[in-house]
C-alpha positions in Angstrom: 22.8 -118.8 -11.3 23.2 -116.7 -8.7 26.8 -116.9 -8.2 27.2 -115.8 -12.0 24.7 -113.2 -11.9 26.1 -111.2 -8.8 29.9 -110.5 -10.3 27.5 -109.6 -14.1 25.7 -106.8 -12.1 28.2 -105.7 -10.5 31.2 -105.4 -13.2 28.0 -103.3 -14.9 27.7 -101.0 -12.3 31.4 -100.2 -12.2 31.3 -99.8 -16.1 28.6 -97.4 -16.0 30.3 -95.6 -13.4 33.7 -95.6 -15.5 31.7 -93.9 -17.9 30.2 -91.5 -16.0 33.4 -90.4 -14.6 35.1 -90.2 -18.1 32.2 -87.8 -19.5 32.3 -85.2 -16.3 35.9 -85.0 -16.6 35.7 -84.0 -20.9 32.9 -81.6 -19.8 35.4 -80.2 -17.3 38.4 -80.3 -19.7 36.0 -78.8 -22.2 35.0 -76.1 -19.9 38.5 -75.0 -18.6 39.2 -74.8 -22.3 36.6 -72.7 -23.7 37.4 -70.2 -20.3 41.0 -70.0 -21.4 39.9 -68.8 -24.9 37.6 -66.4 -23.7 39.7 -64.3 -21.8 37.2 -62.4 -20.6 37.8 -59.0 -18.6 35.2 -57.2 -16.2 34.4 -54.4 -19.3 34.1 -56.7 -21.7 31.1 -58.8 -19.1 29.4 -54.9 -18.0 28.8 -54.4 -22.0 28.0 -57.4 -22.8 31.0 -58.1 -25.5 31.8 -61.7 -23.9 28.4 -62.8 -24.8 28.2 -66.5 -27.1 32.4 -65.4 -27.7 35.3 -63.1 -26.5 37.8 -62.0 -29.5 39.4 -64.7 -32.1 42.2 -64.4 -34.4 39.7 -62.5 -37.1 39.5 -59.6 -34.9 42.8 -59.5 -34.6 43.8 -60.1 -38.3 47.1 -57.9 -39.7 46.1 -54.9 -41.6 47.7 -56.3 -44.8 44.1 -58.0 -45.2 42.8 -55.0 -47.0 43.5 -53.1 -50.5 46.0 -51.1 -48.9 47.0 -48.4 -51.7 49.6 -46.9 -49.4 52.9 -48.5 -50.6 55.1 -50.4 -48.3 55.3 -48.1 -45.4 52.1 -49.7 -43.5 48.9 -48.4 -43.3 48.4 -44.7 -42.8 47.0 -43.2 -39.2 43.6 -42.3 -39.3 42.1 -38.6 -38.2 38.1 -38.9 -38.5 36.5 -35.6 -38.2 33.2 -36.5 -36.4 30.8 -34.0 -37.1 27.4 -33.4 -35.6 24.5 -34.9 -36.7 25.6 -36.0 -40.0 25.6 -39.6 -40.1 29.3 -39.3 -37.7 28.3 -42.0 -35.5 27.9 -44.7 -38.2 31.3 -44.3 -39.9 32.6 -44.3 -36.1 31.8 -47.6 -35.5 33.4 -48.3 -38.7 36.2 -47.3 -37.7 36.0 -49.0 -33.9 35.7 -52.0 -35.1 38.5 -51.9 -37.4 40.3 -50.4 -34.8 39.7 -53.4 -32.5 40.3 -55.7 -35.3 43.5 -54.4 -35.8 45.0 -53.6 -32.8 45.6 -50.0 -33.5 46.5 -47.4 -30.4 43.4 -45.3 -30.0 43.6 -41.6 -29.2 40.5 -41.3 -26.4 39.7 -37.9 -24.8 41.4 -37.4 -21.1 38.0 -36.6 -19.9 34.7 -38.2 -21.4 33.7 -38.8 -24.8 35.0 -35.7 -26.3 37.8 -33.8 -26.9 36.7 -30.8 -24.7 34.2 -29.8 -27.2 33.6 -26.7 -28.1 37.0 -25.9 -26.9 39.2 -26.1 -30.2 41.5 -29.6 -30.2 44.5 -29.4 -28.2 46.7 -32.4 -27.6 46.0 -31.1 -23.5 42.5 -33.2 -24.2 44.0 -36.3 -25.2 45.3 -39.2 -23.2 48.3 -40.4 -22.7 50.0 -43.3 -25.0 49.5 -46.6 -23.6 52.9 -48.3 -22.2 54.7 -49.7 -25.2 53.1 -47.6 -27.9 55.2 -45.4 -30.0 52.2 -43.0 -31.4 48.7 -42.6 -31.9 47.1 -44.8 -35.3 43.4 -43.5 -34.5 41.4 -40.3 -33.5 37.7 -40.3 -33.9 35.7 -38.8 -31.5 34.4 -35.1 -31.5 36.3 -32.3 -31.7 36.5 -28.9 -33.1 39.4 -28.9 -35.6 42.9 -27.5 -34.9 45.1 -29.0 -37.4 48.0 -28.0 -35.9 47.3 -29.8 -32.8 45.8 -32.7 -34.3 48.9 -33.4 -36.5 51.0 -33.5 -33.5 48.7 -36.0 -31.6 48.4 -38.3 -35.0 51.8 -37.9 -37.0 51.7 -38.8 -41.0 51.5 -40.1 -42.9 47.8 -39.6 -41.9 44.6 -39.6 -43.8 41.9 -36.5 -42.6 38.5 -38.1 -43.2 34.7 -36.3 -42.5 31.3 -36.2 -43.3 29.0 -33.8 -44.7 25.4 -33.7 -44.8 22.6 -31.7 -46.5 22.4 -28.3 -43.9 19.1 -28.4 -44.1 18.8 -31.9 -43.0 22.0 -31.3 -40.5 20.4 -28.1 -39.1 17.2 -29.1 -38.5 18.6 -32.5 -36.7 20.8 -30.6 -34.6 18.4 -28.1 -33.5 15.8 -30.9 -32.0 18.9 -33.0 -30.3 20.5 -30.4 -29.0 17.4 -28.2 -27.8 17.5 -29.0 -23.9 21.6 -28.5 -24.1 22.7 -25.7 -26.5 21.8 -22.0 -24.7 21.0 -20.5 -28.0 18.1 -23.4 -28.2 16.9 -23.7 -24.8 14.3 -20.9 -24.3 12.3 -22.7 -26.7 12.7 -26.1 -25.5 8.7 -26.4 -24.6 7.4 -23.9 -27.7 4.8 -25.6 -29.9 6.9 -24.8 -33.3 10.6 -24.0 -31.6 12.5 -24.4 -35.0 10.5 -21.7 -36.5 10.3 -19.1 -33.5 14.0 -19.5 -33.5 15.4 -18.9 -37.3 12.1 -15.9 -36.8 14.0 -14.3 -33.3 17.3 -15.8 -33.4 19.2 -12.7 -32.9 16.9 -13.0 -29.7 18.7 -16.2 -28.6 21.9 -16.2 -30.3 25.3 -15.3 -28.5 28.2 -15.7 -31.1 30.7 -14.5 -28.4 29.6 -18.0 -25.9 31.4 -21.0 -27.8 28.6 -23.2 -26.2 26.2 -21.7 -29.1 28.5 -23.3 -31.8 26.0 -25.9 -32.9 23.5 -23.0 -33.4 24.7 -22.0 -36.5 26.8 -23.3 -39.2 27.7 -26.2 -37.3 29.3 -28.1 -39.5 31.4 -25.2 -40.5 32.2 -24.9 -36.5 33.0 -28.3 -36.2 35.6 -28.0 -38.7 37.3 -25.0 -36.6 36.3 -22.2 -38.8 34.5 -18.6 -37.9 31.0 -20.4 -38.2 29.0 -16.9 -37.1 30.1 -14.5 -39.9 27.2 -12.2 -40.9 28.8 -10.6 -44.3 28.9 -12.2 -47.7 31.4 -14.9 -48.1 34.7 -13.1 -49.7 38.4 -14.4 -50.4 39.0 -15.6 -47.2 36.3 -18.0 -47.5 37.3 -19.2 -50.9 41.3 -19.7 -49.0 39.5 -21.6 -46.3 38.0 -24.2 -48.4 41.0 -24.6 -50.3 42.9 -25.6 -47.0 40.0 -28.0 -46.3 40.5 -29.5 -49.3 44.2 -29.8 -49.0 43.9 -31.4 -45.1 41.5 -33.8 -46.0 41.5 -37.0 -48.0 38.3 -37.4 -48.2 34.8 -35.5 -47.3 32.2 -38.2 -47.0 28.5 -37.5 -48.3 25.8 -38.1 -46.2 23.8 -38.3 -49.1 25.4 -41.0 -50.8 26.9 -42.8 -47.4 27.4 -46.2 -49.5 29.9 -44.4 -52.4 31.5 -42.5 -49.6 32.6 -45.6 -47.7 33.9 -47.3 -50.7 35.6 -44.1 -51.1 37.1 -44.7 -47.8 38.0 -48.2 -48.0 40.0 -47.6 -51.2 41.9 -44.8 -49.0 42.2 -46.7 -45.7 43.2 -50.5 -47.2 39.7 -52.2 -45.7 37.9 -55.4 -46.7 34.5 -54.4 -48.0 33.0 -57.0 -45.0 35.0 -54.1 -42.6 32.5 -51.5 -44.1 28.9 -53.5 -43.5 27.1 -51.0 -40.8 23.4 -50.2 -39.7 22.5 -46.4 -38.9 23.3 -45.3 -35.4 22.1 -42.5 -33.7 19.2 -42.3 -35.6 16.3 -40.4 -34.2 12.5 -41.5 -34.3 10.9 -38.8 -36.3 7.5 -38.2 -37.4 6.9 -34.8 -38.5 6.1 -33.6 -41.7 8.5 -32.8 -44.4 9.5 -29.3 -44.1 8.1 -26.3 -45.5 9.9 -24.9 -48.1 9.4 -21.3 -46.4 11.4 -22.8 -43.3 13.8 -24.6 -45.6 14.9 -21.2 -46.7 15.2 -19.6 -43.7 17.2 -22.5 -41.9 19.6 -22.1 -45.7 19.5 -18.5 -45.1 20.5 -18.9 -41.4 23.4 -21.4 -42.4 24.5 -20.1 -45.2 28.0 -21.2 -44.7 27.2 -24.7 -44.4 25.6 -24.3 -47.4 28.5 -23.3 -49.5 30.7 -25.3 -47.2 28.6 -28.4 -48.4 28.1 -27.6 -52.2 31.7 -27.1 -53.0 32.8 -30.6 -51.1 29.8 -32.3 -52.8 31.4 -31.0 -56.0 34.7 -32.6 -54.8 33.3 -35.6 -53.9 31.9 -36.4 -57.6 35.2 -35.6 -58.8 36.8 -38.6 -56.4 34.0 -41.0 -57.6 34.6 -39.8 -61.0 38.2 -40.2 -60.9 37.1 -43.9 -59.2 35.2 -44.6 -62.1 31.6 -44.9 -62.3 31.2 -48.2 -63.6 33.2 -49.9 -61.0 31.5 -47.9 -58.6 27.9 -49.1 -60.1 29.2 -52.6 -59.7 30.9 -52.4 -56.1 28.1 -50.2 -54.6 25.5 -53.8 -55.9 28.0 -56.0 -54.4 28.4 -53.8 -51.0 24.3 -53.1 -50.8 23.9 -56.8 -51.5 25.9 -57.9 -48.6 24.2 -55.2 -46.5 21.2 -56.8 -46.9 21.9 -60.4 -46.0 24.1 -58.6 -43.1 21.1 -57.4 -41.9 18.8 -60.0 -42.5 21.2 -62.3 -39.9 21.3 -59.9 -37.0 19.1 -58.1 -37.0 16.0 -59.0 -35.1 13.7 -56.2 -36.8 13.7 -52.8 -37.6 14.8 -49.6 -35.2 13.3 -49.7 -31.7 12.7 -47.7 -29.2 15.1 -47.8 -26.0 12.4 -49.3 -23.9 12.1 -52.7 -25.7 15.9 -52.9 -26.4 18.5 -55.0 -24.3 20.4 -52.3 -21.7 23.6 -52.9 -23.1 22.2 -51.8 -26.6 20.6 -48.6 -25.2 22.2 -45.9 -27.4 22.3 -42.1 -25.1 18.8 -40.7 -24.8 18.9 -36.5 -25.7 16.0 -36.0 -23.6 14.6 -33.6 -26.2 14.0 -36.7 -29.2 13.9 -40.2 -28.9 16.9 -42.3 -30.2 16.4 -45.8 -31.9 18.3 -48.5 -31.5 18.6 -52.8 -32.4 17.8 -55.9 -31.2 19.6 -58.9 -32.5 18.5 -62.1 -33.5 18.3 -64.8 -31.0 20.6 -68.4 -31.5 23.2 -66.7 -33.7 26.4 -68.7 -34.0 29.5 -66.9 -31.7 31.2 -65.4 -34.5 28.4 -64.5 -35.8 26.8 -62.6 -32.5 30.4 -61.2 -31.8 30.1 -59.1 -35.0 26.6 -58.5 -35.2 27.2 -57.3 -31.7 29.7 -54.6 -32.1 27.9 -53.2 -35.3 25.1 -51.9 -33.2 26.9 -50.9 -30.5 26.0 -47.3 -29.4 28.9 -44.8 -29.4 29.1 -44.5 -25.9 29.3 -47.7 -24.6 31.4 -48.9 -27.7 34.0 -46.3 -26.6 34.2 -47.0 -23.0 34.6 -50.2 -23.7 37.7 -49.6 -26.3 39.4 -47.3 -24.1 39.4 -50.6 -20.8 40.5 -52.5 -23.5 43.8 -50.2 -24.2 44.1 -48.8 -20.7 42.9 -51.3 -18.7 40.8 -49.1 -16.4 37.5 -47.0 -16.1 37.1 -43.7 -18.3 38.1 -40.2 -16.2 34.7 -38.4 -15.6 35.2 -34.8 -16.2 36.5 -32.7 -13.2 33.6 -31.1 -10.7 35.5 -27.7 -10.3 
């Protein structure tokens, strides 16, 4: 018995150490495989963006994917407008992530996050074309507009896209972000009611001749490289202004009615309607009381321009969805507000949050002055599931740097000390 027993044990010994061997070696092969498809560089680890999975083919798909209504040339370039406080962030990181998607050549600011705002554009601001690009197919980070310049940054055929907002709304969001930062604001930046004391003194605080006062009145109108800090009655010139406007861009989005406005887009720009899903970004906790009407008025009276400015686009805007028709529009905006929901319903881990209960890579840029929300995701999503539930709440800033390593291969310029 034992003679038999002794080769038994130990021809099972060897066996189980066959085996053994044979499953280390898959989990190696598996391992070297899954870090081969990763790919992942240092920016993409410091943001987080190689977390669960790196990039697949879908965000790399052609842009033939989408309703492209621009013939057989290709897609069009795309110049997004990004104005202040008006729902600009959210449409950005639209645009990022079809960007990323489809490979397109970004135009990034030499220096920062901006085009040397409030400096009108100049293509002095903008970087240089990466090695083996021919032009520019994106621009969408602020600026104040210079057409001129801008079309010889991103040549046509281009589409002009921005967003408008109620200037009540914009003004009022502006004022409290911007209240530690713009000169015409900061006085007040500890006064019990600074809105009010403002619009009640502003000639106090107000200096039209320093640029760095743009956002202090009109700003939308400022953004969009007019003379925001005219005191007379609007006259011809106004009336020839919006008319150019008009003629430059493509399409003025509505704050208002963000969901038509990005169908809007997507019917301009060739997108998928999955390309459009979003959540707000750069949204500010807020718990004051509705407005006054008496400090409605003055803040209309104050930005009177952006009034007009925002009434005659919102005008032109119900024309485009007209001209869209409303009934498909009725049944695209159910589909699109549908999808939205269950979009948000997988990532999203709750509503807005506060930037001290938020992962650090999610943190959006804190004003000092108001306190900026932000997202957690869901825990145990799937990779391709995480991967774009992950870019669509990615704050500006940290989606950006992380674009312009991607193109470049390198850190951001900070802007010059001297």
């Amino acid at each position: 018995m034992n003679c038999v027993w002794l080769p038994l044990g130990i021809w099972r010994r060897r066996a189980w150490l066959v085996a053994l061997l044979l499953f280390l070696l898959l989990l190696l092969l598996r391992h070297l495989t899954r870090h081969e498809s990763l790919k992942i560089n240092q920016r993409e680890k410091l943001f987080g963006l190689h977390r669960k999975a790196a990039l697949t083919r879908s965000l790399a798909k052609p842009w033939g994917s989408g309703r492209a209504r621009v013939g057989k040339q290709g897609p069009p370039n795309i110049v997004f407008l990004k104005t202040h406080k008006t729902g600009s962030s959210t449409v950005q990181n639209v645009l990022f992530r079809a960007g990323e998607r489809r490979n397109l050549t970004v135009a990034f600011p030499r220096y920062s996050y901006q085009f040397a705002y409030p400096e009108r554009f100049s293509r002095d601001f903008v970087e240089d074309l990466p090695p083996g690009t021919a032009h520019f197919d994106l621009l969408c980070s602020h600026m104040r507009l210079e057409v001129g310049e801008v079309q010889a940054v991103v040549p046509p055929p281009s589409v002009f896209l921005t967003i408008l907002r109620d200037p009540v709304q914009t003004f009022e969001s502006v004022f409290h972000y911007y209240r530690n930062i713009v000169p015409a604001f900061q006085p007040l930046a500890n006064h019990s009611r600074p809105l009010l004391a403002f619009l009640e003194a502003s000639g106090q605080y107000y200096d039209a001749r320093d640029v760095s006062n743009g956002l202090a009145r009109n700003p939308m109108t400022f953004d969009l490289g007019l003379n925001a800090s005219q005191d007379e009655a609007p006259g011809s010139w106004w009336a020839s202004e919006l008319e150019r406007l008009n003629q430059t861009f493509q399409l003025v989005m509505i704050a208002e009615h963000f969901d038509e406005s990005l169908l809007l887009a997507r019917e301009l720009l060739g997108l998928d309607m999955e390309e459009l899903l979003y959540v707000r970004l750069n949204v500010r906790h807020k718990e004051e009381a509705p407005l006054a009407q008496e400090l409605v008025q003055k803040i209309q009276a104050w930005n009177w321009l952006d009034v007009q400015l925002y009434r005659f686009f919102r005008s032109v805007f119900w024309r485009k969805v007209e001209h869209y028709g409303y009934v498909r529009m009725k049944q695209e905006l159910a589909t699109f507000r549908a999808l939205l929901q269950e979009t948000a319903g997988k990532c999203l881990a709750g509503e807005p949050v506060g930037p001290e209960i938020m992962a650090d890579e999610l943190r959006p840029w804190q004003p000092g002055s108001v306190t900026i929300l932000g997202y957690n995701l869901r825990q145990n999503l799937t990779s391709d599931l995480y991967r774009d539930c992950f870019r669509m709440v990615l704050p500006e800033l940290q989606y950006h740097a992380y674009l312009y390593y991607r193109q470049y291969g390198r850190e951001m310029r900070p802007l010059p000390t001297a």
